[in-house]
C-alpha positions as CSV (number, residue, x, y, z in Angstrom):
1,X,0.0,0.0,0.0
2,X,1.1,3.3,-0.8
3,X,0.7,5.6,2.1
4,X,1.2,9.6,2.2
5,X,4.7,9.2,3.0
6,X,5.6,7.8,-0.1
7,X,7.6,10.5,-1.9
8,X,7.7,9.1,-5.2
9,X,4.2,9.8,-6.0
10,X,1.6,13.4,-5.9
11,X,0.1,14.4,-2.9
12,X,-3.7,13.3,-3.1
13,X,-6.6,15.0,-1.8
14,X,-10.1,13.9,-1.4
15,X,-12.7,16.3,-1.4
16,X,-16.2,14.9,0.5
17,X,-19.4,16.9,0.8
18,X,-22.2,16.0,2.9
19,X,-25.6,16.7,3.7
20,X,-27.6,14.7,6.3
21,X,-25.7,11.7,5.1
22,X,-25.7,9.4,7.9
23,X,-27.3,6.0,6.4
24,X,-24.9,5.3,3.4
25,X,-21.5,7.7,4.6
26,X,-19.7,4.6,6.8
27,X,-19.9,2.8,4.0
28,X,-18.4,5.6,1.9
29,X,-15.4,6.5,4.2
30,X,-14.9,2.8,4.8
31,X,-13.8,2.6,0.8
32,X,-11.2,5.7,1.5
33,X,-9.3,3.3,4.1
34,X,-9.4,1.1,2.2
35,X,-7.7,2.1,-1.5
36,X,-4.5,0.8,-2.8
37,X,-2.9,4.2,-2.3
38,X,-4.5,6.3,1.1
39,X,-5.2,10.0,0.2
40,X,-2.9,12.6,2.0
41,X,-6.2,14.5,3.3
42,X,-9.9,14.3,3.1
43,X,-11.5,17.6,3.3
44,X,-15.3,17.7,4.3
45,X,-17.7,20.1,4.0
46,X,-20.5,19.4,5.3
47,X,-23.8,21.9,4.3
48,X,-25.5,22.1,7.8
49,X,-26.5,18.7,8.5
50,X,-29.3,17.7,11.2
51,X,-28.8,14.0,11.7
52,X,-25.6,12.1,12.7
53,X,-23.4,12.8,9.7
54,X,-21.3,15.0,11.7
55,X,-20.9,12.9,14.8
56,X,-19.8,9.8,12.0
57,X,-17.2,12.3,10.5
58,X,-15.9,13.7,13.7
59,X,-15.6,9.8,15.1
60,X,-13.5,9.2,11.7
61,X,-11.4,11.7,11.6
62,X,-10.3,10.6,15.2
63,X,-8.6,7.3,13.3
64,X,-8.0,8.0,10.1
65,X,-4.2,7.1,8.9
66,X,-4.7,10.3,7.0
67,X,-5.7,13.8,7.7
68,X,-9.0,14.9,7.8
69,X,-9.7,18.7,7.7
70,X,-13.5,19.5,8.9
71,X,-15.3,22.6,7.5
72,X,-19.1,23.0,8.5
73,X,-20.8,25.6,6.7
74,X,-23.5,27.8,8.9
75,X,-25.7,28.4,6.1
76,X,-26.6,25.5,3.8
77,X,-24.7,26.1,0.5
78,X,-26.2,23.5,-1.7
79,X,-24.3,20.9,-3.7
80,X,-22.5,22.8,-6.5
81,X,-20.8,25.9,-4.0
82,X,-20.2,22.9,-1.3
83,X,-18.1,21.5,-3.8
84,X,-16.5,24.9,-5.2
85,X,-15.7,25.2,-1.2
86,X,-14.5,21.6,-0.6
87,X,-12.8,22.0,-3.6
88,X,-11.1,25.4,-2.9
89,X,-9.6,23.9,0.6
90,X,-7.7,21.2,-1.0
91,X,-3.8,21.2,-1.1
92,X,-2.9,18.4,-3.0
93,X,-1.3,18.0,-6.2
94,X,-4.7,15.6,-7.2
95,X,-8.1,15.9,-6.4
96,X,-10.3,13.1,-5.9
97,X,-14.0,14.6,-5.6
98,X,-15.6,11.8,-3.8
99,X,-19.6,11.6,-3.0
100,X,-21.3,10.5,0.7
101,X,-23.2,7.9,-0.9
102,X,-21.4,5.7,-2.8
103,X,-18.8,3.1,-2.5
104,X,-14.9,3.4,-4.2
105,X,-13.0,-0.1,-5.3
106,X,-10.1,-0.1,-3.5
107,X,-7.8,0.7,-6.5
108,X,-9.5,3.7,-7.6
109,X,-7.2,6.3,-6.2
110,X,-4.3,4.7,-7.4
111,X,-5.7,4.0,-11.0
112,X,-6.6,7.5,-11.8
113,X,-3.4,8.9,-10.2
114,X,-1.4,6.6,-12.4
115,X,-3.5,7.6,-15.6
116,X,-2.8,11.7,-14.6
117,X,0.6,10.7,-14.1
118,X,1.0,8.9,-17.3
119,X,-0.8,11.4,-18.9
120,X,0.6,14.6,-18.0
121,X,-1.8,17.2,-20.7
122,X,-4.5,16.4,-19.3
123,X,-5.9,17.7,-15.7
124,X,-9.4,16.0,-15.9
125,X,-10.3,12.2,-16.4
126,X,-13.6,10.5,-15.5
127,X,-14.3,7.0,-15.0
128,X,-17.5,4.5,-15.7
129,X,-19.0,3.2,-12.5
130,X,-21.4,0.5,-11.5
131,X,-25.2,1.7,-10.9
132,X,-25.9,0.1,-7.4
133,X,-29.7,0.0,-5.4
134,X,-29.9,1.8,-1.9
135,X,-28.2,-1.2,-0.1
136,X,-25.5,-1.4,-2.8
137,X,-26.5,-4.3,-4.7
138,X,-25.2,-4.8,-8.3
139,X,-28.6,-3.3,-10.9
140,X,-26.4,-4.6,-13.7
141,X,-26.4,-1.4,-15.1
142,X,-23.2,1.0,-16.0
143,X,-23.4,4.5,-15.6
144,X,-22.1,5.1,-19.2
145,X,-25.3,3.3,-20.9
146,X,-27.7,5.3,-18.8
147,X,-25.9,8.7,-20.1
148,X,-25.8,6.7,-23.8
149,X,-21.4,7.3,-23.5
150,X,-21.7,4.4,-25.8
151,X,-18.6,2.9,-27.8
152,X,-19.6,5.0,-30.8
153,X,-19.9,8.1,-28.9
154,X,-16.9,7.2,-27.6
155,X,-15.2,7.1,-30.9
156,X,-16.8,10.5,-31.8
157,X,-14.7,11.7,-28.7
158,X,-11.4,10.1,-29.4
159,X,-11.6,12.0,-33.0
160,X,-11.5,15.1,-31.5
161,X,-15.0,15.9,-30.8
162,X,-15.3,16.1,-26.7
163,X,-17.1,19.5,-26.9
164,X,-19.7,18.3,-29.2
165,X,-20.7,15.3,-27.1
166,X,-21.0,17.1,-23.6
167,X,-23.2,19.6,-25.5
168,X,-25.4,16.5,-26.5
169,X,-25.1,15.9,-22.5
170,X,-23.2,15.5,-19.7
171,X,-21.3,12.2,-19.7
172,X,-19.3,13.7,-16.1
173,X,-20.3,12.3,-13.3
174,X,-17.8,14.0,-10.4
175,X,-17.7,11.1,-8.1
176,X,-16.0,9.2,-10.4
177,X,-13.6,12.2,-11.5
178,X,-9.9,12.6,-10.7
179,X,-8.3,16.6,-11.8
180,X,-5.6,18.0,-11.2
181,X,-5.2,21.1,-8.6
182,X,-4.2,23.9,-11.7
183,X,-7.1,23.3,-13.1
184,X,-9.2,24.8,-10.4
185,X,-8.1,28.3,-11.5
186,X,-10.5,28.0,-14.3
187,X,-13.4,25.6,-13.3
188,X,-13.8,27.9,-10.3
189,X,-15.9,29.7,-9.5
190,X,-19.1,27.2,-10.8
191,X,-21.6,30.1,-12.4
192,X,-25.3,29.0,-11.3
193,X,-27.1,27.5,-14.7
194,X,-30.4,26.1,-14.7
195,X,-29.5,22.7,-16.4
196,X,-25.9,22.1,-15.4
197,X,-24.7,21.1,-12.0
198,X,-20.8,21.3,-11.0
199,X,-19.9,18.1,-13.4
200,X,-21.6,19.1,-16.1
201,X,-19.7,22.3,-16.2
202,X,-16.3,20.9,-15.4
203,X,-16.5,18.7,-17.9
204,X,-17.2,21.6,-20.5
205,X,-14.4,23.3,-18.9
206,X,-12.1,20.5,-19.6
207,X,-12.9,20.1,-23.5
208,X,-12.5,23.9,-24.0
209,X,-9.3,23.5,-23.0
210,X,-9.0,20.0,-24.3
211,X,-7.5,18.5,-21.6
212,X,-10.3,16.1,-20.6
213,X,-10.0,12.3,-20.7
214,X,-12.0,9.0,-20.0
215,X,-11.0,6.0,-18.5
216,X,-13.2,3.0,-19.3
217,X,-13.1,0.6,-16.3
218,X,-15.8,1.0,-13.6
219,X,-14.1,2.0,-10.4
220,X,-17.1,2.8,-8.1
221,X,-20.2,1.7,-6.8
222,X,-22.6,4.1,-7.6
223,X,-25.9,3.9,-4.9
224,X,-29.4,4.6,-6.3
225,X,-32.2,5.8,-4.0
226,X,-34.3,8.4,-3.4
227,X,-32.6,11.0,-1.1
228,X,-30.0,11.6,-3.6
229,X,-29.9,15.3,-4.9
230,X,-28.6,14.0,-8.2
231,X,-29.3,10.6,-9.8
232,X,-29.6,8.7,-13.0
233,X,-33.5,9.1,-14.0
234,X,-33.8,10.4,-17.0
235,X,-35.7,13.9,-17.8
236,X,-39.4,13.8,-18.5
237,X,-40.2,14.4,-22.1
238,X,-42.3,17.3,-23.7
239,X,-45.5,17.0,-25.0
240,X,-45.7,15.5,-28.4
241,X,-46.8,18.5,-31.3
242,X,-49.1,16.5,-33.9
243,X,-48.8,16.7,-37.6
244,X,-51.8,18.9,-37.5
245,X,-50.8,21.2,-34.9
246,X,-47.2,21.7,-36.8
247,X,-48.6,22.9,-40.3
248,X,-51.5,25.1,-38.0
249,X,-49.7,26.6,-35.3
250,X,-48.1,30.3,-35.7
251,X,-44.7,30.3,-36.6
252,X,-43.4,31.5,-34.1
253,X,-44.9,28.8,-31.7
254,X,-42.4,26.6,-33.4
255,X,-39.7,28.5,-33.2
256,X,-39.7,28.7,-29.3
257,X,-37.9,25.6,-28.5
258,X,-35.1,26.2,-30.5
259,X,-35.0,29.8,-29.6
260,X,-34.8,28.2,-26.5
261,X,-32.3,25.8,-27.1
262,X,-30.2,28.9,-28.6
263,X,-30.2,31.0,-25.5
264,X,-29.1,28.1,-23.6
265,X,-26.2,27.6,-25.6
266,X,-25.7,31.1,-25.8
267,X,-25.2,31.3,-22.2
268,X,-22.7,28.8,-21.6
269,X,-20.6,29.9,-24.9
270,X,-20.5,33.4,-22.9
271,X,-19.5,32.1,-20.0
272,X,-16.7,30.2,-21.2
273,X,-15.5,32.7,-23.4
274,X,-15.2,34.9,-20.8
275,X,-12.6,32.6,-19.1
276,X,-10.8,31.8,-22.3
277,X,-9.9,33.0,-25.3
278,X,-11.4,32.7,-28.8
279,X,-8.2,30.4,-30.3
280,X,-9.0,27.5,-27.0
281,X,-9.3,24.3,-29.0
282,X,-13.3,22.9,-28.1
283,X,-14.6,26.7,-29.0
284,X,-14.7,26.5,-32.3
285,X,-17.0,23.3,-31.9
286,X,-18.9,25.0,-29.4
287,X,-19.1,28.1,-32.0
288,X,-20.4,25.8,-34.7
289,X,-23.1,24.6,-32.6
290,X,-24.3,28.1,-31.4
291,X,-24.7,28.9,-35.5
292,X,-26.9,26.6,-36.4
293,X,-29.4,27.2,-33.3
294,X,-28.7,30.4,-34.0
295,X,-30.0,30.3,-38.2
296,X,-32.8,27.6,-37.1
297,X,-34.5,29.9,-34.5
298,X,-34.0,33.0,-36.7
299,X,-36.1,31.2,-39.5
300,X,-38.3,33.8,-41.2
301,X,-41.8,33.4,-41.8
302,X,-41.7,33.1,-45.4
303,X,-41.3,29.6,-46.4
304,X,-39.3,31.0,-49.6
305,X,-37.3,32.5,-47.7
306,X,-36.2,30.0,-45.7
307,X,-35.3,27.7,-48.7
308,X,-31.4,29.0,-48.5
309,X,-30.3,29.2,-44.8
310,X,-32.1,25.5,-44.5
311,X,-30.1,24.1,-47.6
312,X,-27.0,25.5,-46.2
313,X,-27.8,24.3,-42.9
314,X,-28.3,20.6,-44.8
315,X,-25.3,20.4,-47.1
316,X,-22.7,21.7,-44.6
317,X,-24.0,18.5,-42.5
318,X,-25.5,20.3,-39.3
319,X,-28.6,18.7,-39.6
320,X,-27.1,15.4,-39.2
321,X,-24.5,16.7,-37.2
322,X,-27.4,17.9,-34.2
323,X,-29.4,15.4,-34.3
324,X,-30.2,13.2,-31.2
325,X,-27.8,10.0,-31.3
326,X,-30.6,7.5,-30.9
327,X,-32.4,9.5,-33.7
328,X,-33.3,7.4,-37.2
329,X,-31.6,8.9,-40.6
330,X,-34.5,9.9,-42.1
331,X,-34.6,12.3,-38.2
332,X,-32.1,15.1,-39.6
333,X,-34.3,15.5,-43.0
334,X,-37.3,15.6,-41.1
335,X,-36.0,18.7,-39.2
336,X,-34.8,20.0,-42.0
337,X,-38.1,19.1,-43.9
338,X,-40.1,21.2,-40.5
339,X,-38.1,24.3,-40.7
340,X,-38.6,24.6,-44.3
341,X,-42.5,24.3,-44.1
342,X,-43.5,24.5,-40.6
């Protein structure tokens, strides 16, 4: 076992928030005794509990072969500014962001260390992990397949296109992150977006700067149930628009989801270009995509006149390019097809 001691190797932190915790967290810090290689700290910030979870961590920290550095905030902070804090407090060379729920393998620390080690461009890689019920028990299910990281989404990555496929949706779970401590200065401070939690906007961070990897092999247990802030059920879908109701409703009715759509990509493209500049290699991805919602939600109401930006739109590929990744082919015609007529 590798211990803190060991100076061959980076100093490791692990950053723990909690909130009213105390049914799964022995479990949790259980796992962080007992990894291959033992963290140098484990900072804790815990949002204000009201049930044991402090009493647990205070009994911890007491034996711990490590140190363990306490923060309780007075005022509950909720989960993505408990995390910038936790975060923030850290003084190792690699950050381990570690959830009070789940339940590490034991070579987890030393597998991602190795692979940031081995690796030294990039300051972000994320893992797969194994979807478990409340009392921990194997659901057969990977994390990946329930945020469709499939092999050929994959492959899209590995060609260059990270940007493209966290903009589809956020394939960054943090409990199964490791980063580096530099890379704090520009994934903090987390801005507060409607649709994205801390995660989802470090992994965007990371292929701005392209310096985000993946690492295929499961290395947590990842509990289920239904306490958890943040889980893997999926979003509820809209209301379904007949064929009738598309060729009768006013244009502009149409238009409002991807006007929608727009201004949500428009906020995050501001908000990372205001942390880096224009030449940072995922930003011209993220610029293609913010064209084309951009030319779909600007449609005019003349059908003629939509005839041109729509066959641009189709040859240049960004019809095919946007659609959903379980979509059919005949799905990007279609859309094109709607904005033309609709």
């Amino acid at each position: 076992m590798a211990t803190p001691s060991d100076p061959n190797r980076p100093t490791i932190s692990v950053a723990l928030c909690t909130y009213n915790g105390a049914a799964y967290l022995e479990t949790q810090l259980q796992t962080l005794l007992a990894q291959s290689w033992l963290p140098d700290e484990l900072v804790v910030c815990d949002d204000d509990s009201s049930d044991a979870t402090r009493n647990i961590l205070a009994q911890f920290a007491t034996n711990a072969p490590f140190s363990v550095r306490l923060f309780h905030n007075p005022e509950r902070l909720g989960y993505n500014k408990n995390f910038e804090k936790a975060l923030s407090l850290c003084t190792g060379e690699l950050l381990f962001i570690c959830d009070q729920d789940d339940a590490w393998l034991p070579e987890k620390i030393e597998t991602l260390a190795h692979y940031l080690i081995q690796h030294p461009d990039t300051d972000l890689v994320f893992t797969n992990a194994h979807i478990a019920d409340a009392s921990l028990k194997n659901t057969g299910k990977l994390f990946w397949d329930t945020v469709r990281f499939t092999e050929p989404i994959r492959q899209r990555w590995l060609r260059g296109e990270a940007m493209e496929v966290l903009l589809d949706g956020n394939r960054v779970m943090g409990c199964a992150s490791a980063l580096r401590r530099r890379f704090l200065t520009d994934f903090l401070p987390i801005p507060s977006l409607p649709n994205y939690i801390y995660d989802g906007w470090m992994g965007l961070i990371g292929a701005a700067r392209g310096t985000i990897d993946f690492y295929e092999k499961p290395l947590i247990w990842y509990r289920t149930h239904e306490k958890q802030q943040v889980g893997t059920r999926p979003p509820e879908a809209g209301k379904p628009v007949s064929l009738k109701e598309r060729f009768s409703r006013p244009h502009q009715e149409k238009l409002e989801p991807l006007i929608h759509k727009y201004q949500e990509i428009n906020q995050l493209h501001r908000l990372i270009t205001e942390r880096f500049p224009q030449k940072t290699p995922g930003l011209r991805l993220f610029d293609r995509r913010l064209a084309h919602y951009y030319r779909r939600s600007t449609m005019p109401d003349g059908r003629f006149f939509r005839i041109g930006p729509v066959f641009r739109e189709l040859l240049a590929g960004n019809y095919h390019r946007y659609a959903d990744q379980e979509a059919n082919h005949s799905a990007p015609y279609l859309a094109a097809l709607g904005d033309l007529l609709e």
